[in-house]
C-alpha positions as CSV (number, residue, x, y, z in Angstrom):
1,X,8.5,-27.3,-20.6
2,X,8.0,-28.0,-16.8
3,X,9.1,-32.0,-17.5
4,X,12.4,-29.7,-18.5
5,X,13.3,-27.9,-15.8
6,X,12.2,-31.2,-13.5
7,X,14.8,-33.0,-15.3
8,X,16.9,-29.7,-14.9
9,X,16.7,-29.7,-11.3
10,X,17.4,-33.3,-10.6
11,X,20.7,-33.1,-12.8
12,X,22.0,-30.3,-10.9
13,X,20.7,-31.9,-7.7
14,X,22.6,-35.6,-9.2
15,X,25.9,-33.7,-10.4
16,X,26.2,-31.7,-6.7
17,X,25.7,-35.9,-5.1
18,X,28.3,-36.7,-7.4
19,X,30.9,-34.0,-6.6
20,X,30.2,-33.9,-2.7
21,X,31.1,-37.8,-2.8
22,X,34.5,-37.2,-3.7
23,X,37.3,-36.9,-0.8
24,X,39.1,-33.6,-1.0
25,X,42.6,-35.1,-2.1
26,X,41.1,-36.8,-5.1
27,X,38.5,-32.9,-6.1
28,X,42.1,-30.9,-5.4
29,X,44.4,-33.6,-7.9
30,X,41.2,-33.7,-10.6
31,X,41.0,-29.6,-10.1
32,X,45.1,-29.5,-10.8
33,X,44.6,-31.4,-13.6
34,X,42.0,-29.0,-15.2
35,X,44.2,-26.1,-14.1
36,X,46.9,-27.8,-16.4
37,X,44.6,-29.0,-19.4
38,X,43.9,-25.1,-19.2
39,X,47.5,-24.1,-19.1
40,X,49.1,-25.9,-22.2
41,X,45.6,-25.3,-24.0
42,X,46.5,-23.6,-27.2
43,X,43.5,-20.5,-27.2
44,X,44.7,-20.0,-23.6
45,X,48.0,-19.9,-24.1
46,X,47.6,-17.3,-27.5
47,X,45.1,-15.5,-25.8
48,X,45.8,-11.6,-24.1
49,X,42.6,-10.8,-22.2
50,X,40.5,-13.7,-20.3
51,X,37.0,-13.5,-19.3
52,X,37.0,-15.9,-15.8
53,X,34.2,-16.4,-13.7
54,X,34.2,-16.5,-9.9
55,X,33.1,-20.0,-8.8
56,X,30.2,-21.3,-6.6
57,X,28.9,-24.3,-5.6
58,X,30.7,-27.0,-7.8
59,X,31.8,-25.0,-10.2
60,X,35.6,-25.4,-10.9
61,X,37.7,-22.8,-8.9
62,X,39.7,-20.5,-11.2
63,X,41.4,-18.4,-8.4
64,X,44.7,-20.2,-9.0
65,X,44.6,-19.2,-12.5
66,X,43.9,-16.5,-11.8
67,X,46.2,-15.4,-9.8
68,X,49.1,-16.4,-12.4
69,X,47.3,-14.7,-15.1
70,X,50.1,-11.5,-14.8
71,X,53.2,-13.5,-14.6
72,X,51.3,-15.5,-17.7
73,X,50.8,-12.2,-19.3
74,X,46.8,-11.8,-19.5
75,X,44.5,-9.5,-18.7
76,X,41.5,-10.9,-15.9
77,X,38.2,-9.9,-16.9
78,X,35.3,-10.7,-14.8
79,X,31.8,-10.1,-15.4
80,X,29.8,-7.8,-12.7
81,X,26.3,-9.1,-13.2
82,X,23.1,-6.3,-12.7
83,X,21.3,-7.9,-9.9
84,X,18.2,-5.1,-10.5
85,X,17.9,-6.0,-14.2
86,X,18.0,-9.3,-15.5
87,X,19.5,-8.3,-18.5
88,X,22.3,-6.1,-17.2
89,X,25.8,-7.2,-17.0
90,X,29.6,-5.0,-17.4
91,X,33.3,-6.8,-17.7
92,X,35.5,-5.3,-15.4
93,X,38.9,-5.8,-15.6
94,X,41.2,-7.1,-12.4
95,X,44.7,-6.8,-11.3
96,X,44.3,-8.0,-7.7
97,X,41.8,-10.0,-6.4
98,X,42.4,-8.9,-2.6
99,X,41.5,-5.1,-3.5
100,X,39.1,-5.2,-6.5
101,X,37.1,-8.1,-5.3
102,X,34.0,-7.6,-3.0
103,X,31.2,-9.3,-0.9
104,X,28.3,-9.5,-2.8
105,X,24.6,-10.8,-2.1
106,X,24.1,-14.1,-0.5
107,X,27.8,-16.1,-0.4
108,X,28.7,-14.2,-3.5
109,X,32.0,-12.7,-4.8
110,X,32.0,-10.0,-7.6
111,X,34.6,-7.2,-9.0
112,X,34.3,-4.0,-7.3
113,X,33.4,-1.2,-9.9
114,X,34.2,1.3,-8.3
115,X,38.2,-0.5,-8.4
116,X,38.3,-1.8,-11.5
117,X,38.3,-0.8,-15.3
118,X,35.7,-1.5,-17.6
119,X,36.8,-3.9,-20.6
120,X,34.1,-4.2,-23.8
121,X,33.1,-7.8,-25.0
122,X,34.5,-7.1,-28.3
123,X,37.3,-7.5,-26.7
124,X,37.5,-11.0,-25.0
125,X,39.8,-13.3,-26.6
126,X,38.2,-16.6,-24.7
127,X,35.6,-16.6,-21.8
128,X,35.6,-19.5,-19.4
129,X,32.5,-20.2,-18.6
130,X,30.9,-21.9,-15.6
131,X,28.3,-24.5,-14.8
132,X,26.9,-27.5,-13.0
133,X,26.9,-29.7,-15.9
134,X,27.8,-30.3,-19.3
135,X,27.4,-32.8,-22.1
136,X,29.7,-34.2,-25.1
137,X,27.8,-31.8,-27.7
138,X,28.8,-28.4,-25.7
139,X,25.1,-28.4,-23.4
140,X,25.8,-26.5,-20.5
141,X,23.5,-26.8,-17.5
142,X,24.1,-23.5,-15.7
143,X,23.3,-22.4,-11.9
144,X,19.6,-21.6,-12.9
145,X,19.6,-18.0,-13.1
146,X,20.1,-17.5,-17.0
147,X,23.4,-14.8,-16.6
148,X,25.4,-16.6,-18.5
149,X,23.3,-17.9,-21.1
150,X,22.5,-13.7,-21.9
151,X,26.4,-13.1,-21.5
152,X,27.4,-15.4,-24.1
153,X,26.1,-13.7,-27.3
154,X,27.2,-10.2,-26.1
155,X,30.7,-12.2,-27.2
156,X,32.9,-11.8,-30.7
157,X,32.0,-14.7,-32.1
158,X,36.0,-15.4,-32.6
159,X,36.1,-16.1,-28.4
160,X,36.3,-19.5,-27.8
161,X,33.6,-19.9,-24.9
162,X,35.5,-22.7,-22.6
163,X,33.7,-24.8,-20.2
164,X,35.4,-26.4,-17.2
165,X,34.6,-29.7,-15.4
166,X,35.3,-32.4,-13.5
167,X,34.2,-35.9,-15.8
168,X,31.4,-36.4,-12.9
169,X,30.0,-33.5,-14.3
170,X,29.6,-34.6,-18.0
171,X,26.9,-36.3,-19.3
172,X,25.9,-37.7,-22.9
173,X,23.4,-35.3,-23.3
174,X,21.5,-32.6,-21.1
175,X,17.7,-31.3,-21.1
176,X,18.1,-27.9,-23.1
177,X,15.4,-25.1,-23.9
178,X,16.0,-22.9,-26.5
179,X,17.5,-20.0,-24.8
180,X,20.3,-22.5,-23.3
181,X,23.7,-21.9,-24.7
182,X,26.2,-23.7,-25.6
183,X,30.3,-23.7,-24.9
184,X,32.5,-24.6,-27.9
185,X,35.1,-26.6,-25.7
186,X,35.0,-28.3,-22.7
187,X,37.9,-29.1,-20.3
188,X,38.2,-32.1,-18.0
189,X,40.7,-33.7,-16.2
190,X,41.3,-36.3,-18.9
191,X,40.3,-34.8,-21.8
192,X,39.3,-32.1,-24.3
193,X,35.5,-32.1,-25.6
194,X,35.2,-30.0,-28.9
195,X,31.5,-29.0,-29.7
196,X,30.6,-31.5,-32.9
């Protein structure tokens, strides 16, 4: 288990080397061409209501997408994670990320509840989901802390759970324990990863 989150650790440490090397011209035209690969993607495109994720560290930035998502015609959902209980976590839904987006712990951004609607998972047509790392067989190597791999089964099992990533960030395979979850689809800047 420890030789695990060893190899964990150096991977997220290796993936952060490889994205930091990059000059910012050549991360901003690979990040446009993931916002596109999103754009014409066919469950993006027929979906209504979006579960997004508010990046950090080098995780890919959604805020553009965001921000077209009501001339698109979808619904932002975000998730407000319980910082008291591990398990805890609500979707909130957003129409402006100026006004219903807060400060939250450390450098952290979250949806202000008190501003925004709930939205039930039932109802999430696709969630894009964040992370460090993936590999060709879905493996996602999160930030660490384990929200998202307890998000993802509170999902319909008809949302497409959507990775996003730069190729630096995708391996052949990842170190995964068993309560590690798995995206269906990953999107990069040249291609289109479907879980085998």
């Amino acid at each position: 288990m420890e030789d695990v989150k060893d190899k964990k650790l150096a991977l997220r440490r290796e993936t952060r080397e490889r994205i930091t090397s990059l000059n910012s011209r050549e991360l901003a035209q690979k990040q446009a061409r993931i916002e596109e690969q999103l754009l014409e993607f066919a469950n993006f495109q027929e979906s209504e209501i979006v579960l997004f994720y508010l990046s950090r560290g080098v995780e890919i930035d959604l805020s553009r997408i965001i921000e077209a998502c009501p001339r698109l015609g979808k619904e932002v959902v975000l998730p407000l994670f319980d910082q008291k209980k591990q398990t805890g976590c609500r979707l909130l839904k957003i129409t402006g990320m100026e006004t219903e987006i807060k400060a939250a712990s450390g450098h952290d951004f979250e949806p202000d509840p008190d501003q925004c609607k709930p939205v039930s998972f039932d109802n999430i047509d696709i969630a894009l989901i964040p992370g460090v790392a993936f590999d060709e067989k879905g493996g996602r190597l999160g930030d660490g802390s384990g929200r998202y791999d307890r998000l993802m089964p509170l999902l319909p099992n008809t949302a497409r759970k959507v990775g996003l990533a730069l190729e630096n960030q995708v391996y052949g395979v990842l170190p995964m324990e068993s309560h590690d979850k798995a995206v269906d689809i990953i999107i990069t800047e040249n291609r289109i990863i479907y879980k085998i």
